[in-house]
C-alpha positions as CSV (number, residue, x, y, z in Angstrom):
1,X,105.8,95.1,88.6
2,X,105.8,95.4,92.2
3,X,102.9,97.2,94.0
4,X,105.2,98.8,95.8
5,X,106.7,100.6,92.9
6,X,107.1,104.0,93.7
7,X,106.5,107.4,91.4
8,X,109.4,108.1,89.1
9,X,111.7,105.1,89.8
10,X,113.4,103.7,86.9
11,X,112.6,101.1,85.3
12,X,114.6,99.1,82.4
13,X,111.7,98.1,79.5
14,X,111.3,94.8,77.7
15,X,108.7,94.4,74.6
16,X,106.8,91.6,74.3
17,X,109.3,89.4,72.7
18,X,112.1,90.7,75.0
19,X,113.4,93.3,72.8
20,X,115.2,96.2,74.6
21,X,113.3,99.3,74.7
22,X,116.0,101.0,77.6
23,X,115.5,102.6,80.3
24,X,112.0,104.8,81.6
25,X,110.9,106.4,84.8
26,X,107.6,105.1,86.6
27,X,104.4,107.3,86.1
28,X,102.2,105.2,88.3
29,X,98.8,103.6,87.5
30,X,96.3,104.7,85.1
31,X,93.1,103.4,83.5
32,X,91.0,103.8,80.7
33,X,87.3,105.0,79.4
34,X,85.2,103.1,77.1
35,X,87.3,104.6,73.8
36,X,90.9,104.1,75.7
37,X,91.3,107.3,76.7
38,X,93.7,107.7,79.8
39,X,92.1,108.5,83.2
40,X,93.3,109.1,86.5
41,X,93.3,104.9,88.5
42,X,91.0,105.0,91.3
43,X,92.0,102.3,93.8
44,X,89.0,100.0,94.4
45,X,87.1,101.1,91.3
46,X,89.0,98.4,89.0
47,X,91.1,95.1,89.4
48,X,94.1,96.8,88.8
49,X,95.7,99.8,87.2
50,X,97.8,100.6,84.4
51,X,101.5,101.2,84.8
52,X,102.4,104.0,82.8
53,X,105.9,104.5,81.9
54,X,108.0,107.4,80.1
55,X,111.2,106.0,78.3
56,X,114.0,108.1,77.9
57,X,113.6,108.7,74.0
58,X,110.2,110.4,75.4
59,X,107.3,107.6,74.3
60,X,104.7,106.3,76.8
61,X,104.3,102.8,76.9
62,X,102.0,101.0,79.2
63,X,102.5,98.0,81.3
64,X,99.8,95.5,79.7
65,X,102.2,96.3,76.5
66,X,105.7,95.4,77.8
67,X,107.9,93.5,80.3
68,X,109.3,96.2,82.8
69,X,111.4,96.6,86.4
70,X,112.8,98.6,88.3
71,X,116.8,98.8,87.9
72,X,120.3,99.7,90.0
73,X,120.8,103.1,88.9
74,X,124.5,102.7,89.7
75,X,124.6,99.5,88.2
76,X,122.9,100.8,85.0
77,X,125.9,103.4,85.0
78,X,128.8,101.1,85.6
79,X,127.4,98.3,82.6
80,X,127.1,101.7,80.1
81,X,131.0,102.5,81.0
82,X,131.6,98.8,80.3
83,X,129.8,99.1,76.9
84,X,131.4,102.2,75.9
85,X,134.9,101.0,76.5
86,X,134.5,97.4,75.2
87,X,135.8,95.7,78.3
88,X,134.1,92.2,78.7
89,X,132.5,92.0,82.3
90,X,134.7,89.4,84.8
């Protein structure tokens, strides 16, 4: 993650053993209460924040939990054409 991240990039989503989880938009940092309940991140009350992050098929899945980045929206686009077509990248 970069700290310079902004609010609803997107963001391609690994899981912990670099699984494809596709492609989510960046909710920005969160924390948690004493029984893991989401909370608003106040900067300076913590280490760090949470990055929250809504994939596409609608779950939330949190930072600490996954490998994530932000991604070439165009690129994304012209690797999915690829796909679809079954033309191997030159």
């Amino acid at each position: 993650m970069s700290v310079e991240t902004k609010i609803g990039a997107r963001v391609r989503v690994l899981s912990v053993d670099h699984k494809d989880l596709g492609l989510g938009t960046y909710q920005g940092l969160v924390d948690f209460d004493d029984e893991d309940n989401e909370i608003p991140y106040v900067e300076g009350e913590d280490a760090f924040g949470h990055p929250k992050i809504l994939l596409d098929t609608g779950e939330i899945i949190y930072g600490i939990q996954c490998w994530w980045s932000e991604v070439d929206e165009e690129l994304e686009v012209a690797l999915a054409e690829v796909e679809k077509i079954g033309q191997p990248l030159q």
